[in-house]
C-alpha positions in Angstrom: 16.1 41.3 -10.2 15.0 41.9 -6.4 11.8 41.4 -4.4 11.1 45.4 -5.3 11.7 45.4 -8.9 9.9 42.0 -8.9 6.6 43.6 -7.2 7.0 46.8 -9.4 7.3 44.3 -12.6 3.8 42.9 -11.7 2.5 46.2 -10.4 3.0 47.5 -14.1 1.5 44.3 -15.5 -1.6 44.2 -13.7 -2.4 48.1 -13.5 -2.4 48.5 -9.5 -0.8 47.8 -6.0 0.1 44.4 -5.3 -1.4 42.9 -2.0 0.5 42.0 0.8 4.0 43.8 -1.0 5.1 45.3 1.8 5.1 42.4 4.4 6.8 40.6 1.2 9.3 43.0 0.7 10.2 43.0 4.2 10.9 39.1 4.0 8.5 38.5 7.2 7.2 35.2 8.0 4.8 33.9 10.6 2.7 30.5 11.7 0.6 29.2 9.4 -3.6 29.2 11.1 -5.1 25.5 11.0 -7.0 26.9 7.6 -4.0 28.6 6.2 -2.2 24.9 6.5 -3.7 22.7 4.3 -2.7 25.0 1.5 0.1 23.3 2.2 -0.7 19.6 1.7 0.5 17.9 -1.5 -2.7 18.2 -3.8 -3.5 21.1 -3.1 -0.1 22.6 -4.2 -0.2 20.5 -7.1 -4.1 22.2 -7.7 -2.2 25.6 -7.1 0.2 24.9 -9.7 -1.9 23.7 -12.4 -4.4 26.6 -11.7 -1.0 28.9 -12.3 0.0 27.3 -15.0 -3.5 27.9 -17.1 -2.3 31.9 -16.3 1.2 31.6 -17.6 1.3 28.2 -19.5 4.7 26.9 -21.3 5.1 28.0 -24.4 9.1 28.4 -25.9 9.6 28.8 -22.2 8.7 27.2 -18.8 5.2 27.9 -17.4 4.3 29.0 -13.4 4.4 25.5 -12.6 7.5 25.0 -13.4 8.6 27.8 -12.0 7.6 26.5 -8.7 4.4 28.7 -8.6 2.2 26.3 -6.7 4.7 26.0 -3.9 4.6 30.0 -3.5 1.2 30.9 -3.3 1.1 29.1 0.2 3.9 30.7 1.5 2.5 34.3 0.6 -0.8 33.7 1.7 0.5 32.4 5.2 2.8 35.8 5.4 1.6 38.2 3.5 -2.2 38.2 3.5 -4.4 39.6 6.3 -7.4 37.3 7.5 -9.5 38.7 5.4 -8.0 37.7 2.2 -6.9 34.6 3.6 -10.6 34.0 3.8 -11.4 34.8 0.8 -8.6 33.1 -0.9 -9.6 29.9 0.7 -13.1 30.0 0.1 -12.4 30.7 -3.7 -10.1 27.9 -4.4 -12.7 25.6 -2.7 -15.0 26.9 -5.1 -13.0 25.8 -8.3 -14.1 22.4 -8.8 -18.0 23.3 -8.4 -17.6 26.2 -10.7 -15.4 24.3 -13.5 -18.2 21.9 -13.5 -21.3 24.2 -13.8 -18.9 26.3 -16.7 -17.9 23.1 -18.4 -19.1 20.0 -17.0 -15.9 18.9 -14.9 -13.8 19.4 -12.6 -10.7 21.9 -13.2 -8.2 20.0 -13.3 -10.1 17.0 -15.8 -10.6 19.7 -18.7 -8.1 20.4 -21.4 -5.8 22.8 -21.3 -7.9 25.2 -24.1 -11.3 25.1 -21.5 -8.6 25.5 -18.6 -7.5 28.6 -20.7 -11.0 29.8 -21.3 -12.3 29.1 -17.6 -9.5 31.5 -15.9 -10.3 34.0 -18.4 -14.0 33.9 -17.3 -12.9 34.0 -13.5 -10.6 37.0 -14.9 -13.4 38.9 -16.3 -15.1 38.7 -13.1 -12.5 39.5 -11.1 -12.0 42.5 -12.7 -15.4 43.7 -12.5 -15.6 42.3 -8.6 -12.1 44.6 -7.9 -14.0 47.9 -9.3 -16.8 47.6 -7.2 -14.9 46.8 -4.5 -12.5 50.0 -4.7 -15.7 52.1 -4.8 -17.0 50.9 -1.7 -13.8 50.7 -0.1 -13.3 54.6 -0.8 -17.0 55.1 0.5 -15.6 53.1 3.5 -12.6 55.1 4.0 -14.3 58.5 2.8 -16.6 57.8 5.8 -14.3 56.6 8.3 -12.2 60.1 8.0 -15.3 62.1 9.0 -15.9 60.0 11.6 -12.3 60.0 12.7 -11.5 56.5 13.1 -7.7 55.3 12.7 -6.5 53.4 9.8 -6.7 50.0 12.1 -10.2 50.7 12.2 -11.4 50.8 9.1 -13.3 48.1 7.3 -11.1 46.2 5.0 -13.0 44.7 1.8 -11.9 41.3 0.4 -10.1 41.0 -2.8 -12.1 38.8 -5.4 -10.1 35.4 -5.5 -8.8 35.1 -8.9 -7.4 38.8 -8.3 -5.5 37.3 -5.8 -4.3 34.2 -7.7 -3.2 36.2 -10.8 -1.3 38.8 -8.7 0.4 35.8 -6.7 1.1 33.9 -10.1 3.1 36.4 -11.5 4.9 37.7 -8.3 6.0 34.1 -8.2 6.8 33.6 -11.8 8.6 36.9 -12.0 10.5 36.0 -8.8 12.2 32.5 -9.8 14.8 31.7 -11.2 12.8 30.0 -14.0 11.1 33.5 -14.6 14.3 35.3 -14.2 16.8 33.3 -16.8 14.5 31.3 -19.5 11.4 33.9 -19.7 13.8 36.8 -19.5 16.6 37.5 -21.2 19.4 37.0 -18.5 22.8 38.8 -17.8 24.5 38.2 -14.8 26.6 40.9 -14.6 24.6 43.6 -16.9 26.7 46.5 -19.0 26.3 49.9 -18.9 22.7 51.2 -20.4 23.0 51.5 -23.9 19.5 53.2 -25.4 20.5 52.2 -28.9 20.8 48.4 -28.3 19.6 46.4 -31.4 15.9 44.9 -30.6 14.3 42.0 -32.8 10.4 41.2 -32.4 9.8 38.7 -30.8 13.2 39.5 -28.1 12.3 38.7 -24.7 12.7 41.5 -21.6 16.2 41.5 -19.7 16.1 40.3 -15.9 18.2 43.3 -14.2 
């Protein structure tokens, strides 16, 4: 599997465009801002990771931190994300802790792994409703911009809801390793020919191309 099957893996999983694909696709990289860095540091990675892993935990196979998720998300962030969901990103994760402990009375990374579980799903919920309202207004945006004739460059960008982001970079990252690619997929280095008629059992896991 390639970056391009890898984005169009998580495109099809999440039901839309994947932020920042194209500057991934491209492989392009660039200096980290002073707020972009600390993403970087040791804990917060290891906050990443754990925040990845409630998304995809281990189960018969390895989970997103395993996979090296946490070390990913700053990577894509620094080169893949414009300012404005850098922002946002940032502002969300720094958010967690306070929100883990109004939900369930500590922070996220003190509760089990079943209120970990339930907490993501709540910021999922949310997300999903924040990402509607903000493709209607980001239409309106555009909608208006074209009668006004102002160039794509111009054009108000709208943030992406932070747990949006997370999810999306989760699974790019999962889908992407080699953990991903050989224990949660079924792996064959040097596929066959296509055979339509190949026995499937329930429970078979998806091949990695």
């Amino acid at each position: 599997m390639n970056r391009r099957e890898a984005i169009q893996r998580v495109a099809m999983l999440i039901g839309g465009s994947v932020i920042g694909a194209n500057l991934f696709l491209e492989g392009c990289t660039r200096p980290a801002s002073k707020d972009v860095a600390v993403l970087f540091e040791k804990d917060n990675v290891n906050f990443l990771g754990d925040l990845a892993e409630a998304i995809l935990p281990q189960t018969s196979t390895p989970g997103a931190k395993e996979a090296g998720v946490g070390e990913f998300i700053p990577v894509m962030i620094r080169d893949c994300y414009d300012p404005h969901d850098q922002k946002a990103f940032l502002e969300g994760l720094d958010g967690i802790d306070d929100r883990a402990k109004k939900e369930f009375g500590k922070k996220f990374q003190e509760l089990s792994k079943d209120d970990q579980l339930q907490f993501v799903n709540i910021l999922d919920k949310e997300a999903k409703e924040f990402q509607k309202e903000r493709g209607d207004k980001q239409r309106e945006l555009n909608e208006d911009a074209e009668k006004t004739g102002k160039s794509p460059e111009e054009i108000e960008q709208l943030p992406n809801h932070f747990f949006h982001m997370l999810k999306q970079l989760t699974l790019t990252g999962f889908f992407t390793s080699e953990v991903g690619m050989t224990k949660a997929l079924r792996y064959v280095k040097i596929p066959g020919k296509y055979d339509g008629n190949y026995p499937y059992k329930k429970g078979d896991r998806a091949f990695a191309p």
